[in-house]
Each structure stands twice: as C-alpha cells, then as structure tokens.
C-alpha positions as CSV (number, residue, x, y, z in Angstrom):
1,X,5.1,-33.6,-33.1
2,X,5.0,-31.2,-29.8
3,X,7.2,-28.3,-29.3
4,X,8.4,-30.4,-25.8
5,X,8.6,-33.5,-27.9
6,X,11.1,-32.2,-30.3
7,X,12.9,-30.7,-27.3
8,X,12.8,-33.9,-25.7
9,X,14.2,-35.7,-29.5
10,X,16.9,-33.0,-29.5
11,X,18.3,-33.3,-26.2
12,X,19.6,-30.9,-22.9
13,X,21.1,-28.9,-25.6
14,X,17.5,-27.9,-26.4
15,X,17.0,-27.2,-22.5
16,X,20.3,-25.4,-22.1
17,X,18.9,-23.0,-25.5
18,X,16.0,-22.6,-23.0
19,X,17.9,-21.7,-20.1
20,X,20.2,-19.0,-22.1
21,X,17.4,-17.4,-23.5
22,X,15.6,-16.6,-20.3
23,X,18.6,-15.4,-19.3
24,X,18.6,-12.9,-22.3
25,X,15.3,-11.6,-21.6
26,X,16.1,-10.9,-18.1
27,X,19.0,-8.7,-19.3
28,X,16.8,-7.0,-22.0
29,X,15.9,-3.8,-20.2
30,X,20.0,-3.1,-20.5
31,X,20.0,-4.5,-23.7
32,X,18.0,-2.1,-25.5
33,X,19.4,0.6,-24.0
34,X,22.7,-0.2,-25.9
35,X,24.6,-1.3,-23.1
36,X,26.9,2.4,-22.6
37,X,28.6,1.7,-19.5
38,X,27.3,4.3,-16.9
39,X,29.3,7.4,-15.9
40,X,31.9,6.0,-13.4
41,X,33.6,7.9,-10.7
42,X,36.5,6.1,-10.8
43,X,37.5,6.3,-14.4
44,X,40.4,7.0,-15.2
45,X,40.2,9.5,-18.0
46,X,36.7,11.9,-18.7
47,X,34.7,10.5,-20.9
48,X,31.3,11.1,-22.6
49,X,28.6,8.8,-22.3
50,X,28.5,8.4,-25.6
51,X,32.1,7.3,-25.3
52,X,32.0,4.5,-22.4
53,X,32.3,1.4,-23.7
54,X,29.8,-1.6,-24.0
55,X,29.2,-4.2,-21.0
56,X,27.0,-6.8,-20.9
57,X,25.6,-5.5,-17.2
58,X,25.0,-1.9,-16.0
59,X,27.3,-2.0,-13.2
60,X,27.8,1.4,-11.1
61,X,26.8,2.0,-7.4
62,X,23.8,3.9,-8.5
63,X,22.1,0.9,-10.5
64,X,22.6,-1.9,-7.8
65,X,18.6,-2.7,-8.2
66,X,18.6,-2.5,-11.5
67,X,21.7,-5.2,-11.8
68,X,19.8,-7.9,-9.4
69,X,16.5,-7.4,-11.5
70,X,17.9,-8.3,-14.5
71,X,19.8,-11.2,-13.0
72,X,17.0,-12.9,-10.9
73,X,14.2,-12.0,-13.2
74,X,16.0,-14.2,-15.9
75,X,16.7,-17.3,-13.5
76,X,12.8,-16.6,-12.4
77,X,11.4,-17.2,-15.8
78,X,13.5,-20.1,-16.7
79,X,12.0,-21.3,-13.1
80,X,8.3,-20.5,-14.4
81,X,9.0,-22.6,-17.7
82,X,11.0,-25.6,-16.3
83,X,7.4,-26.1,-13.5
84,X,4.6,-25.5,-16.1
85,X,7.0,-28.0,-18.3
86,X,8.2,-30.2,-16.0
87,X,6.0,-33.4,-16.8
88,X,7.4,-33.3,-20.2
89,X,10.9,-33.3,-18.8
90,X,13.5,-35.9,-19.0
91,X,16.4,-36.2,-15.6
92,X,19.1,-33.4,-17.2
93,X,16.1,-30.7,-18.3
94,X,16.6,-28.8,-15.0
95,X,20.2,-29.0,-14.9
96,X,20.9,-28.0,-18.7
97,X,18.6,-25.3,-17.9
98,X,20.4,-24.1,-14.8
99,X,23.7,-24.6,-16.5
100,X,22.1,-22.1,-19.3
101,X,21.2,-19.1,-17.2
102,X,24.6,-19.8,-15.5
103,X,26.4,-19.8,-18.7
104,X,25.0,-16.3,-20.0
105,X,25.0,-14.7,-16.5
106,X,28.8,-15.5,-15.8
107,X,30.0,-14.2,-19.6
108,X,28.1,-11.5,-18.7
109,X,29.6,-10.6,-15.3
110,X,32.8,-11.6,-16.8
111,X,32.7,-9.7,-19.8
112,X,31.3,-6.3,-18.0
113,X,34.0,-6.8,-14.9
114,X,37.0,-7.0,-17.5
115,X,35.7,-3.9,-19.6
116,X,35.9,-1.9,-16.4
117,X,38.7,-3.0,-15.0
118,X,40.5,-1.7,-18.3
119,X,39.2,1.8,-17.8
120,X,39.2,2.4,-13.7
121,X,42.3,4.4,-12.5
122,X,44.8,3.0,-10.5
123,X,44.2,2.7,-7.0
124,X,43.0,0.6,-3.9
125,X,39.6,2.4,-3.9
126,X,39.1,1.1,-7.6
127,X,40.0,-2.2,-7.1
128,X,37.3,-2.4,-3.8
129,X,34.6,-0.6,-6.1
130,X,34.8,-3.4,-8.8
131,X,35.4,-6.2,-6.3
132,X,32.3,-5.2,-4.8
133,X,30.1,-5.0,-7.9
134,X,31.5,-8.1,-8.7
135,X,31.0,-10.2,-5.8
136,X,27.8,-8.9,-5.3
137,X,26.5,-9.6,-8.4
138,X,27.7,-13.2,-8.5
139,X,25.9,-13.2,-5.3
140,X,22.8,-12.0,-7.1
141,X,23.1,-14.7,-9.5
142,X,23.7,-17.9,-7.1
143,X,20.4,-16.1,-5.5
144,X,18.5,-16.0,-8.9
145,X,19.3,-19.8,-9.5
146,X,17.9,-20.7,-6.1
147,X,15.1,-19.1,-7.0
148,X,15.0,-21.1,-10.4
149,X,15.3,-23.9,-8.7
150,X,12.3,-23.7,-6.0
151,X,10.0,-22.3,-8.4
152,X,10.6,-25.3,-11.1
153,X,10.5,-28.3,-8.1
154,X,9.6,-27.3,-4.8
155,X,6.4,-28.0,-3.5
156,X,3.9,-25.1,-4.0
157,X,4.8,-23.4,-0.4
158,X,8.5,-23.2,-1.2
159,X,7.4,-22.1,-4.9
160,X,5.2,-19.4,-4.0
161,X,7.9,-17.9,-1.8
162,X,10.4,-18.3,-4.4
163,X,7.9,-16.4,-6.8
164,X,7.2,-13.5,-4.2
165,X,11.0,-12.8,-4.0
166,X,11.6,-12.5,-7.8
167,X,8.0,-10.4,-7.8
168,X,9.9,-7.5,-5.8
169,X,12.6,-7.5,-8.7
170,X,10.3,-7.8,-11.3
171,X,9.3,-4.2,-10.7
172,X,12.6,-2.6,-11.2
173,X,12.6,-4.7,-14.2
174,X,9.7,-3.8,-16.0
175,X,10.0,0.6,-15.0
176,X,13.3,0.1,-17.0
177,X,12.0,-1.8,-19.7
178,X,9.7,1.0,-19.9
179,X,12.0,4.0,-19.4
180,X,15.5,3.7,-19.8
181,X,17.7,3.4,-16.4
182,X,19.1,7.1,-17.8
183,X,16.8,8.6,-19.6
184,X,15.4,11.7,-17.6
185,X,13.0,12.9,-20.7
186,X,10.3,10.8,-19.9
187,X,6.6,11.0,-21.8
188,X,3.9,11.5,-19.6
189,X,2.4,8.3,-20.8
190,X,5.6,6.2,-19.5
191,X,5.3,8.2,-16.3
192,X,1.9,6.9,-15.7
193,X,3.4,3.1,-17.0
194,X,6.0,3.6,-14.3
195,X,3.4,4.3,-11.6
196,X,1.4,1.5,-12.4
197,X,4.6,-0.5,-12.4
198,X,4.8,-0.1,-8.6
199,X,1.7,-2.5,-7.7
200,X,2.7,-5.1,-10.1
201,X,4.4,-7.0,-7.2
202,X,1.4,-7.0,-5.3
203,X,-0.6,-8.5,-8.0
204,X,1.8,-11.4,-9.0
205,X,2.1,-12.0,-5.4
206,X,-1.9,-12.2,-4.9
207,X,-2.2,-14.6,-7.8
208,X,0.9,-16.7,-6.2
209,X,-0.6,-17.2,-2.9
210,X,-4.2,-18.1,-4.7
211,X,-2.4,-20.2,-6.6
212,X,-0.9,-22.4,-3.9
213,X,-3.7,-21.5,-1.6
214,X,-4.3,-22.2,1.9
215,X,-5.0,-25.9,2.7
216,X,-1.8,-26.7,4.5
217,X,-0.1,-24.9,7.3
218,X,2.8,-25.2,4.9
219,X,1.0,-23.3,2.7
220,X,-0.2,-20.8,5.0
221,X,3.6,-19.9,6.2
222,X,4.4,-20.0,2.8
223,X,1.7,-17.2,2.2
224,X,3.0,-15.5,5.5
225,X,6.5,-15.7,4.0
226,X,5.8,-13.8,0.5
227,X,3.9,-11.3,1.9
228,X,6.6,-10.3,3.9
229,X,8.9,-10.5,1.1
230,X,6.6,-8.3,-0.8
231,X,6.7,-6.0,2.6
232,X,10.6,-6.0,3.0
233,X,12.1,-6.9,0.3
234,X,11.4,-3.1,-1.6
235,X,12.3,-1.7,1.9
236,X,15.6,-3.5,1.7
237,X,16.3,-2.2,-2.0
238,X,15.3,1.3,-1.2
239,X,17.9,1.3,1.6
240,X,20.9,-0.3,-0.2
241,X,20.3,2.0,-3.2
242,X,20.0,4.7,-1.0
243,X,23.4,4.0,1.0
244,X,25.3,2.6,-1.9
245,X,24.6,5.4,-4.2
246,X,25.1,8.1,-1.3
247,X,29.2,9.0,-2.8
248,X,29.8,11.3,0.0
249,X,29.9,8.0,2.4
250,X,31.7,5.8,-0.2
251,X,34.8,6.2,1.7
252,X,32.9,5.4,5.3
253,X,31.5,1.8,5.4
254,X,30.7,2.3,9.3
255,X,28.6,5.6,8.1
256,X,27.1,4.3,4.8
257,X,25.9,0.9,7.3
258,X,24.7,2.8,9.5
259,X,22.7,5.6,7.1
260,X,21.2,2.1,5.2
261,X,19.9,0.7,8.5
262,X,18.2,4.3,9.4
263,X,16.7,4.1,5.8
264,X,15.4,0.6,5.7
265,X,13.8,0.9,8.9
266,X,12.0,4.4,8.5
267,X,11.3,2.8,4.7
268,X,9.0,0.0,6.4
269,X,6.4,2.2,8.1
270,X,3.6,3.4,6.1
271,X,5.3,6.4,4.7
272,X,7.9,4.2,3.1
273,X,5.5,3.0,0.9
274,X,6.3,-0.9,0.9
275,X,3.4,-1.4,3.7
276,X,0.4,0.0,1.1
277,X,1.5,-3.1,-1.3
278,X,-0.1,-5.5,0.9
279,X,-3.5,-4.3,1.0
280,X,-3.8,-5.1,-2.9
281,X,-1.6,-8.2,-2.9
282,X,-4.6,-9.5,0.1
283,X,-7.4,-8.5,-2.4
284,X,-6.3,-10.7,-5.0
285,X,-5.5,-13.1,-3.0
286,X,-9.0,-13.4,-1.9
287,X,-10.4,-12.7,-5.6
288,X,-8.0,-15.6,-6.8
289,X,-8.9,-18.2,-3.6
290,X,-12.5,-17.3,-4.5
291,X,-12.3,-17.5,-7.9
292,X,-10.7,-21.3,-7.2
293,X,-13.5,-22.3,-4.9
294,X,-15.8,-21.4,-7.7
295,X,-14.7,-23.2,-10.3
296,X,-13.9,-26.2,-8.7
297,X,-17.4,-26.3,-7.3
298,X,-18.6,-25.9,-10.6
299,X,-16.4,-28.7,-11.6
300,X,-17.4,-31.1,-9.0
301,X,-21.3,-30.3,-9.9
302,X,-20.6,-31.2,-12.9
303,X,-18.8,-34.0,-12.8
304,X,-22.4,-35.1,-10.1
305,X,-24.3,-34.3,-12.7
C-alpha cells in the first residue's frame, strides 16, 4: 500500500499532519536557533539575551523579513505537496491541509504575541509596537495561504506566480537557515553559502516559468508577472527593513513612509541589486524551455518510431 493510499485510508487528519508539518519546517530557521526572543526596545526591564524568553516567532522590527519567510515559506511547501499530490486527493485534502498550516501559524503568533506582551513596559508606544508585529504577521500568514492555495490548484499561470512570490522569501529563509538571524561570527564557508543564497530566487523562478512555459498568453503574463515579482518583491523587503528597523524614525510614521519610498525606489535601479536577478532567472528560463522542447521531441520520435 502507497504512502497516499494510507493517507487517503486514514483520513484529513493525515492531510492536516501534512499541513502542520510544512508549517514546522517553514519556522525551522528560528527553531534551531532556540527561539531567544530578540533584544527589545521596549522591554521593560534589561535583560540579557540569554535571559529573553522563548517565542515561537522572531518578532522585533529588525527581523520583519525574516518573520514573513518563515511564514510563507511554510504555506509554499504545503502548496508544492498538495499540486504534485493532488490526483491522489480526496475533496477535504486541501482544506485539512490549509486548516494545518493555519493551526501551527496562529499558536505560533499567539503564543509569541502573549510572551511579549508580558515583558513590554507600559505605554501607548508598546502597545502600537506589538499591534503592529502582530497584525502584520497575521497579514503575512492569510498571504502565505493564498499562496498555498494557487500553487496546489490554480492553473499553471496563477501557479507559477504564486511560486515566484514565495521564491523572493525563500532566500531570507535559507541565509538564516545557514547563519543564524544573530549570529555575527560567521565562517567564511557560510559567508560564501550566504552569497550564493542571493540567486537562488532567480533559479527557482527560471525553472517555474519553464515549467509552465509559454504556450498561452496566460502563461506569458504569468511569466511577465514573476519576473517582476522576482524584480520587486526584494526591492520592497529591502525598503521596509530598512524603514522599519530605522529606531530614530519609530516615532515619525510620516518620516519612516517617506525614507521607505526613497529606499525602494533607489533599491530598483541597478545598483539596488534586485535588477541583476533577472538576467539569471531569463537563462534558465531558456535552458529549462529548451530542455522541454527536447525531450518532448524525443518523446514524440519515439513514440513514431
């Protein structure tokens, strides 16, 4: 009997086990870190790091980034295994699987929101800070389980988009699987990982658009799509991270809107670096469409033969 069988004999509980666990592995990177609470300015007594107390998420203003990688590259996997799956699927698979990422991201948010509520100081400033680190992780999450959703049944244009959005994440996500969000003694040989880490985007973009390919003008604007996803969506992480985690401006929302706009535009010229990740996400593109055209020439010979 089949792995999917035996999922299939046991039931959505099998699926929602499926879901939760993709959600675990998208909060790994903070898991092995042992889940310290960052430093936060608002706390209400000083405290060693070695003293904060354990949350579930990393939430501070200066690891926004890393909070909606570890959210949406959770939902994404359990996306990626509800489509290659999804023949084998019974009605409920998708929605005990949605329910499961839910279930483990919401404790999670929960759990981390509660823990810092019991240590910020009093004050209005305090209650704003979590409030927004709240909200916008819950926003994260709804946006990670759209995701899930379009990668497991939408038709490959709205899948390959879907895919390019949780691409940009997965970066974040892997550099601090590799290196740890707070860890500033870095080998030289995870430096070099880190770097690479960079281009990985590009690549799982590439192979997404080959993947879907280009027979459809559905498919083309779905191609057009993630490769501007791949173009703005670092941009617009670069300038949030940089505005958020600017505390001087904390108390200005005016200023630290405006100083995120200056930063995402100068961020999508050249020198921001987000432009230079299409030029390898086009080569494999082409590698992969090739590559397609190949083998199913080779196919269709055969099958003449």
């Amino acid at each position: 009997m089949s792995v999917l069988t035996r999922m299939k004999a046991v039931g959505p509980v099998s699926y929602l086990v499926v879901g939760m666990l993709s959600a675990i592995v998208g909060l790994l990177p903070w898991l092995v870190t042992g889940m310290r609470l960052p430093i936060q300015n608002l706390w209400a007594s000083s405290t060693l790091p070695e003293d904060m107390p354990i949350a579930l998420l990393p939430f501070s203003q200066y690891t926004i980034t890393l909070i909606v990688a570890v959210v949406v590259t959770g939902s994404a996997l359990a996306g990626g295994l509800a489509r290659v799956t999804r023949a084998q699927h019974p009605r409920f698979a998708l929605a005990a699987i949605v329910v499961g990422v839910l279930l483990v991201q919401v404790v999670a948010i929960v759990q981390t929101a509660v823990t810092i509520a019991t240590g910020l100081r009093e004050g209005p400033a305090a209650k704003v800070y979590l409030f927004a680190l709240t909200a916008g992780t819950l926003a994260a999450s709804l946006i990670g389980l759209l995701i899930l959703v379009l990668i497991a049944r939408a038709p490959a244009a709205g899948a390959v988009v879907a895919v390019s959005l949780a691409a940009v994440t997965f970066s974040g996500w892997l550099g601090a699987l590799i290196a740890q969000p707070f860890d500033f003694e870095v080998s030289e040989t995870a430096r070099a990982l880190l770097s690479a880490t960079r281009w990985v985007p590009a690549v799982i973009v590439g192979l997404a658009v080959a993947w879907c390919g280009l027979a459809t003008i559905g498919r083309v604007a779905g191609a057009i799509a993630s490769f501007l996803a791949l173009w703005i969506g670092p941009t617009l992480f670069t300038a949030v991270s940089a505005a958020v985690g600017t505390r001087v401006l904390a108390a200005y929302p005016a200023e630290m809107l405006d100083y995120g706009v200056q930063v995402f535009f100068s961020a999508l010229g050249v020198k921001g670096g987000s432009a230079a990740l299409l030029i390898p996400a086009v080569i494999v593109m082409l590698l992969g469409l090739v590559t397609r055209w190949a083998l199913r020439r080779r196919s269709l010979q055969a099958a003449l033969a």
